[in-house]
PQR file of N, CA, C, O and H, with PARSE charges and radii, in Angstrom:
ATOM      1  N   UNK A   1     115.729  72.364  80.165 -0.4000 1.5000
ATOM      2  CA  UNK A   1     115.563  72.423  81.623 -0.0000 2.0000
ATOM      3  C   UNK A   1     114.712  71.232  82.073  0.5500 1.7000
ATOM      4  O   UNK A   1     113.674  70.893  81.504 -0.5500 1.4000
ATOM      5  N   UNK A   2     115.204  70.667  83.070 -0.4000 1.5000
ATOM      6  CA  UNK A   2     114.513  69.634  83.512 -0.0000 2.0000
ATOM      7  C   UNK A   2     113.334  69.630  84.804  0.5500 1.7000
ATOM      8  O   UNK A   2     113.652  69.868  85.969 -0.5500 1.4000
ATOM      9  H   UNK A   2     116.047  70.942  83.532  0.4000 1.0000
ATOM     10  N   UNK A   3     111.838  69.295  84.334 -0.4000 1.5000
ATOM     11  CA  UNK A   3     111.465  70.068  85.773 -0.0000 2.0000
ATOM     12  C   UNK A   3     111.507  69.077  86.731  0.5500 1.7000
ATOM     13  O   UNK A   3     110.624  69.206  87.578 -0.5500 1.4000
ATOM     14  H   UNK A   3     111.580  69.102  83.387  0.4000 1.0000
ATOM     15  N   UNK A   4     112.380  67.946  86.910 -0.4000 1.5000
ATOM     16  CA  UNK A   4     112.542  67.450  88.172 -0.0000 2.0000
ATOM     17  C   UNK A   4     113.567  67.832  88.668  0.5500 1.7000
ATOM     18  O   UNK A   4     113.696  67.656  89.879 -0.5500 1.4000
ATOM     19  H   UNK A   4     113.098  67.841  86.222  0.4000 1.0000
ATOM     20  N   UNK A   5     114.552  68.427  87.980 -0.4000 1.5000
ATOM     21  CA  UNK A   5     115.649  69.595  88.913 -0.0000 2.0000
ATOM     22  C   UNK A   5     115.005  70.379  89.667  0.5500 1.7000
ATOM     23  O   UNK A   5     115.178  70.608  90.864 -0.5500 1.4000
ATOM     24  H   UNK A   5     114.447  68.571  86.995  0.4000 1.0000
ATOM     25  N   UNK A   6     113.882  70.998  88.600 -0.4000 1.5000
ATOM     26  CA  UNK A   6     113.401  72.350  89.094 -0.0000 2.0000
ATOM     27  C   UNK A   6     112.761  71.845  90.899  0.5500 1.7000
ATOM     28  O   UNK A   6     112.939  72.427  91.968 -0.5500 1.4000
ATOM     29  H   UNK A   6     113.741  70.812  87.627  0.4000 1.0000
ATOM     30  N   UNK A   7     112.111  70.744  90.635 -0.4000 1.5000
ATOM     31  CA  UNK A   7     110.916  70.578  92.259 -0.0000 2.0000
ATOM     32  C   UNK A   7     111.966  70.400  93.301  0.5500 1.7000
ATOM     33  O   UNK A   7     111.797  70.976  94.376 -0.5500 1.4000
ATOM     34  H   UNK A   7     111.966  70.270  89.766  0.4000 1.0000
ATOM     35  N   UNK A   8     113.102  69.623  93.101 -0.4000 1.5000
ATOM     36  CA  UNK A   8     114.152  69.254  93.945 -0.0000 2.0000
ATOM     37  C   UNK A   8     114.791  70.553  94.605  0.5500 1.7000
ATOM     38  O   UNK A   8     114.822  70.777  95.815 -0.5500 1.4000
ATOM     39  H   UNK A   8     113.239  69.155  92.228  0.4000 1.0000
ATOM     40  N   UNK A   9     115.464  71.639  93.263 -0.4000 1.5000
ATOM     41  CA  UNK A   9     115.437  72.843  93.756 -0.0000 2.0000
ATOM     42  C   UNK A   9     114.746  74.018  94.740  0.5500 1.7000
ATOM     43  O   UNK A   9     115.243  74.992  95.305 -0.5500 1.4000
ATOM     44  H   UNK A   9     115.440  71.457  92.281  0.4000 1.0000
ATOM     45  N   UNK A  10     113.368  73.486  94.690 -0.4000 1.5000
ATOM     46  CA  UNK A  10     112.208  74.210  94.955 -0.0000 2.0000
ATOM     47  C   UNK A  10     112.238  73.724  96.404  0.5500 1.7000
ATOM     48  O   UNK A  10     112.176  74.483  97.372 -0.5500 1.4000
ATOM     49  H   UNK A  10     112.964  72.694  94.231  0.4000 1.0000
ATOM     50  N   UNK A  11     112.377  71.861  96.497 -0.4000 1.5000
ATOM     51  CA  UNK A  11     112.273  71.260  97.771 -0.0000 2.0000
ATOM     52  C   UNK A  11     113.556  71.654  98.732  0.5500 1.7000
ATOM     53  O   UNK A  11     113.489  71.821  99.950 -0.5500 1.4000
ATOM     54  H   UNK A  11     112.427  71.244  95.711  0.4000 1.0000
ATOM     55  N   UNK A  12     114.570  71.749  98.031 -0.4000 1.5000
ATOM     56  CA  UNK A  12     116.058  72.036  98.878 -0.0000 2.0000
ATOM     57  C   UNK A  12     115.634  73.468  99.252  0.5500 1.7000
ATOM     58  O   UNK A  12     116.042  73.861 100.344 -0.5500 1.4000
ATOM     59  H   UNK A  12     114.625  71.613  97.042  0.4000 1.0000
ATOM     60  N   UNK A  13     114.994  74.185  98.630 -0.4000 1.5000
ATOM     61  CA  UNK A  13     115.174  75.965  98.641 -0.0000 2.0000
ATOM     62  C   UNK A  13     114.170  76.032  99.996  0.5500 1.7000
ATOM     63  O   UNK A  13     114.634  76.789 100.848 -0.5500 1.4000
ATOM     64  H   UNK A  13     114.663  73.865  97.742  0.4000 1.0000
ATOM     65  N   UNK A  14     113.036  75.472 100.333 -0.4000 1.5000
ATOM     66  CA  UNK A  14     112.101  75.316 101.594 -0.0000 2.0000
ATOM     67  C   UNK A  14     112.552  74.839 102.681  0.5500 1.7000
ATOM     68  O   UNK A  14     112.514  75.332 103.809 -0.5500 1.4000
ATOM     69  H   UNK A  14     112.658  74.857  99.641  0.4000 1.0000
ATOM     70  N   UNK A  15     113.227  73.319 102.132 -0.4000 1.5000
ATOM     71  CA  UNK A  15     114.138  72.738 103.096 -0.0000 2.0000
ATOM     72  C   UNK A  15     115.198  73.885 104.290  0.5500 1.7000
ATOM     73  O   UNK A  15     115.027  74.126 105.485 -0.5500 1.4000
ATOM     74  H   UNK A  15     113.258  72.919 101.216  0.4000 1.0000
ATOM     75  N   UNK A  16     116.163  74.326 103.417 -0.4000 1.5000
ATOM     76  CA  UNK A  16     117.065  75.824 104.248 -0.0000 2.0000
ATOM     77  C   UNK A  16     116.251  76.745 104.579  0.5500 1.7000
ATOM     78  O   UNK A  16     116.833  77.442 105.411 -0.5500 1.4000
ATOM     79  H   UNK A  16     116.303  74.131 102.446  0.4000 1.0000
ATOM     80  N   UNK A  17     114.753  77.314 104.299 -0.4000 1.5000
ATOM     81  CA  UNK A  17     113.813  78.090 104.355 -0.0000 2.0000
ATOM     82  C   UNK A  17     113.361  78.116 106.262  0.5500 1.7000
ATOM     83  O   UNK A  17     113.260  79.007 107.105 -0.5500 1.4000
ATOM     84  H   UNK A  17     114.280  76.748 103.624  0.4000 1.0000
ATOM     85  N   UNK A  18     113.170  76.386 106.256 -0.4000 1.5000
ATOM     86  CA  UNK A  18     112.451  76.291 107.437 -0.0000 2.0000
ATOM     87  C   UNK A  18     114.040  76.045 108.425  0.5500 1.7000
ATOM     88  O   UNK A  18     114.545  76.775 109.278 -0.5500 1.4000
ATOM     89  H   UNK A  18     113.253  75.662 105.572  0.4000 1.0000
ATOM     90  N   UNK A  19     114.319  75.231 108.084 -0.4000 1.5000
ATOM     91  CA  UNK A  19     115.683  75.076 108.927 -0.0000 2.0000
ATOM     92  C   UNK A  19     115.990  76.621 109.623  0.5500 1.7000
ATOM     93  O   UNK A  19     115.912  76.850 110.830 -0.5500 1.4000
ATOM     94  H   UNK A  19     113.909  74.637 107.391  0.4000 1.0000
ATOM     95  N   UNK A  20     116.324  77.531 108.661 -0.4000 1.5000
ATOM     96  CA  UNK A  20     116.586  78.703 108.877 -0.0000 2.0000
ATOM     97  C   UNK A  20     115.902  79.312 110.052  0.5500 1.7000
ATOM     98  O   UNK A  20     116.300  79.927 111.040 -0.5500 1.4000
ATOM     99  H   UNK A  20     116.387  77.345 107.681  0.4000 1.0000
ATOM    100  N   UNK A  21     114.455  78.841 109.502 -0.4000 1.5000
ATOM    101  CA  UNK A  21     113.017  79.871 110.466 -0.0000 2.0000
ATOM    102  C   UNK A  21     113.472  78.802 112.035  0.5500 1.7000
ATOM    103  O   UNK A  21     113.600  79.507 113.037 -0.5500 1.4000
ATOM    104  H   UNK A  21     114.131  78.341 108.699  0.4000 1.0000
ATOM    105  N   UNK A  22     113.614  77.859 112.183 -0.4000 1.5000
ATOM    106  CA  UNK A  22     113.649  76.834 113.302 -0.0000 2.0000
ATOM    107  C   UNK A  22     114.661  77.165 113.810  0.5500 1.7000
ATOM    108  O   UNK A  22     114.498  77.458 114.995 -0.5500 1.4000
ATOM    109  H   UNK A  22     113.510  77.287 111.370  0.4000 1.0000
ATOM    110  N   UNK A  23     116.357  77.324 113.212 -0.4000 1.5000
ATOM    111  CA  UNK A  23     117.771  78.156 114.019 -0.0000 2.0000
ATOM    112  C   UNK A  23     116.772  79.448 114.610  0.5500 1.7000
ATOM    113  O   UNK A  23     116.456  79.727 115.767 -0.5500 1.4000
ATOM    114  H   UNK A  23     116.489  77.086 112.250  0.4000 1.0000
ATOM    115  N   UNK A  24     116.461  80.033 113.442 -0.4000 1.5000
ATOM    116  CA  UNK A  24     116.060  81.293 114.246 -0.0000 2.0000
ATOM    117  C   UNK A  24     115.226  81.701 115.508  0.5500 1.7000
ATOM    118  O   UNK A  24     115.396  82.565 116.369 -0.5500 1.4000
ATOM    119  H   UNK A  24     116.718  79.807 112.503  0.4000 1.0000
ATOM    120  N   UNK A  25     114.312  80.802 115.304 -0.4000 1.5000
ATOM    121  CA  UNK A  25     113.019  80.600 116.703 -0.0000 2.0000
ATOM    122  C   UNK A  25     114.176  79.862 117.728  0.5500 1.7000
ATOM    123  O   UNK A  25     113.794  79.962 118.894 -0.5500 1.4000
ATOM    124  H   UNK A  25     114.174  80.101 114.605  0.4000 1.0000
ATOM    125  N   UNK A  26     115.042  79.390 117.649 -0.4000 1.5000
ATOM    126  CA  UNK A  26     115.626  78.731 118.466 -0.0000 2.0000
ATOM    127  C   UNK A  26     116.736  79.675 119.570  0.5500 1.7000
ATOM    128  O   UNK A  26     117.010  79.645 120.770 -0.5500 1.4000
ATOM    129  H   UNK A  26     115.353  79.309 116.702  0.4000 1.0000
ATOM    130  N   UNK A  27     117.164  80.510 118.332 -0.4000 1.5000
ATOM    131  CA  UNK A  27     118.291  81.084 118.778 -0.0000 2.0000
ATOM    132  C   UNK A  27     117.364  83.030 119.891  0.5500 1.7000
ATOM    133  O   UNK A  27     117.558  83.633 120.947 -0.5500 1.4000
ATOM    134  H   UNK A  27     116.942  80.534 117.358  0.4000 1.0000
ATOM    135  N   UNK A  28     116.632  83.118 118.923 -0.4000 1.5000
ATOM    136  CA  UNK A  28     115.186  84.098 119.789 -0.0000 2.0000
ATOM    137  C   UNK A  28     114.503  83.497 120.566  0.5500 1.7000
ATOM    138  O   UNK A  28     113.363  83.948 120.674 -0.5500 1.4000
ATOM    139  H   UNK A  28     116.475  82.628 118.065  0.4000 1.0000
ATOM    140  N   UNK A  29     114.786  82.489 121.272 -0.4000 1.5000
ATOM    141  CA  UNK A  29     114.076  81.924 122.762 -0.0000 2.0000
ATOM    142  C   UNK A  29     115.114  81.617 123.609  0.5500 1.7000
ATOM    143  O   UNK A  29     114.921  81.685 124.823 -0.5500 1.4000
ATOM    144  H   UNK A  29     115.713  82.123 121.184  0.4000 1.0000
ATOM    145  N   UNK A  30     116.120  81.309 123.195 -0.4000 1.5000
ATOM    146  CA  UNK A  30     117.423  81.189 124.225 -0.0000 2.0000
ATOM    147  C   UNK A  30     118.149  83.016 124.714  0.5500 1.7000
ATOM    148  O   UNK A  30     118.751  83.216 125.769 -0.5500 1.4000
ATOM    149  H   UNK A  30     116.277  81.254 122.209  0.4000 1.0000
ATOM    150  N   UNK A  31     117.908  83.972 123.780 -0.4000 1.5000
ATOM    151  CA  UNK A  31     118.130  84.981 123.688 -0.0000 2.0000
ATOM    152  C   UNK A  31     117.112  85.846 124.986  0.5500 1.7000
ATOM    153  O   UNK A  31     117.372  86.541 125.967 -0.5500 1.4000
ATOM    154  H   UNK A  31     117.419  83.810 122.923  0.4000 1.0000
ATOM    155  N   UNK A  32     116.018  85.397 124.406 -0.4000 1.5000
ATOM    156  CA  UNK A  32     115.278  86.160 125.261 -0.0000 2.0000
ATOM    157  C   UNK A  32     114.814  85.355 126.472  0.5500 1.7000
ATOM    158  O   UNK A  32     114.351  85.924 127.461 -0.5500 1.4000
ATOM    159  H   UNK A  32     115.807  84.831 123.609  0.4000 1.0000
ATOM    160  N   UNK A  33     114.932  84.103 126.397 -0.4000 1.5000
ATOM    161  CA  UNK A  33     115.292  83.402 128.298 -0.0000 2.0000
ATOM    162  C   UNK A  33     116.810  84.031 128.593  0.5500 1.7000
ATOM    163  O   UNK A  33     116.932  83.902 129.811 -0.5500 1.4000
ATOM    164  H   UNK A  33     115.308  83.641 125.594  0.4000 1.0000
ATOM    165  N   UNK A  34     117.383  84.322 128.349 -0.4000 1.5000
ATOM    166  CA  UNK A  34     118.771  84.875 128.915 -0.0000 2.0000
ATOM    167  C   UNK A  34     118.958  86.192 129.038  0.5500 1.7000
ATOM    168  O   UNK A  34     119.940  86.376 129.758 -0.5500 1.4000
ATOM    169  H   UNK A  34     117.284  84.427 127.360  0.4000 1.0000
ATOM    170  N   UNK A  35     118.514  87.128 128.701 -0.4000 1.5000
ATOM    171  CA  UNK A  35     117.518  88.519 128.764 -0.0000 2.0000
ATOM    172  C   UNK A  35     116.314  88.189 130.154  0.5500 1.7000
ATOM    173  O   UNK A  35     116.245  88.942 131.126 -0.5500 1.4000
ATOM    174  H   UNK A  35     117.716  86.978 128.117  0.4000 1.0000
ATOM    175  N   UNK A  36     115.767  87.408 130.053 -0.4000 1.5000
ATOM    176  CA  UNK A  36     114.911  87.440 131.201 -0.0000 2.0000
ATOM    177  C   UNK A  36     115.379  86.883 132.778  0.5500 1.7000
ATOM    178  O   UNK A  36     115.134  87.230 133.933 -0.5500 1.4000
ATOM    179  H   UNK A  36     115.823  86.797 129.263  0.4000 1.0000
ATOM    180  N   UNK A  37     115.949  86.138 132.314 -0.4000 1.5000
ATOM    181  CA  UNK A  37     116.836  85.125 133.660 -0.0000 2.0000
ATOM    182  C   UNK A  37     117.747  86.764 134.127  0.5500 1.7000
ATOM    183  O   UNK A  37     118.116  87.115 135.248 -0.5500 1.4000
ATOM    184  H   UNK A  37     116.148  85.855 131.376  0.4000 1.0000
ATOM    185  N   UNK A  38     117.844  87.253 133.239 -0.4000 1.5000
ATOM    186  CA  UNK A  38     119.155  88.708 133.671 -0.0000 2.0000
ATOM    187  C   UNK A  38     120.166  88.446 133.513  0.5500 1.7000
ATOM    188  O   UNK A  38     121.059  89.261 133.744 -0.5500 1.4000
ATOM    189  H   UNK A  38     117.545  86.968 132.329  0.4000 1.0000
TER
END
């Protein structure tokens, strides 16, 4: 096993981690301005 796979893995796996958390905060503020607008 190579551990510079491993950090790359580790870095890609955070990488989709936050992306994810950022769609999500994104998509729960357009949601709930459009809920509030009515």
């Amino acid at each position: 096993m190579d551990p510079n796979k491993k950090k790359t893995e580790v870095m890609w796996a955070g990488i989709g981690l936050a992306l994810g958390a950022g769609v999500g905060a994104i998509l729960g503020i357009v949601a709930y301005n459009q809920q509030w607008l009515g």
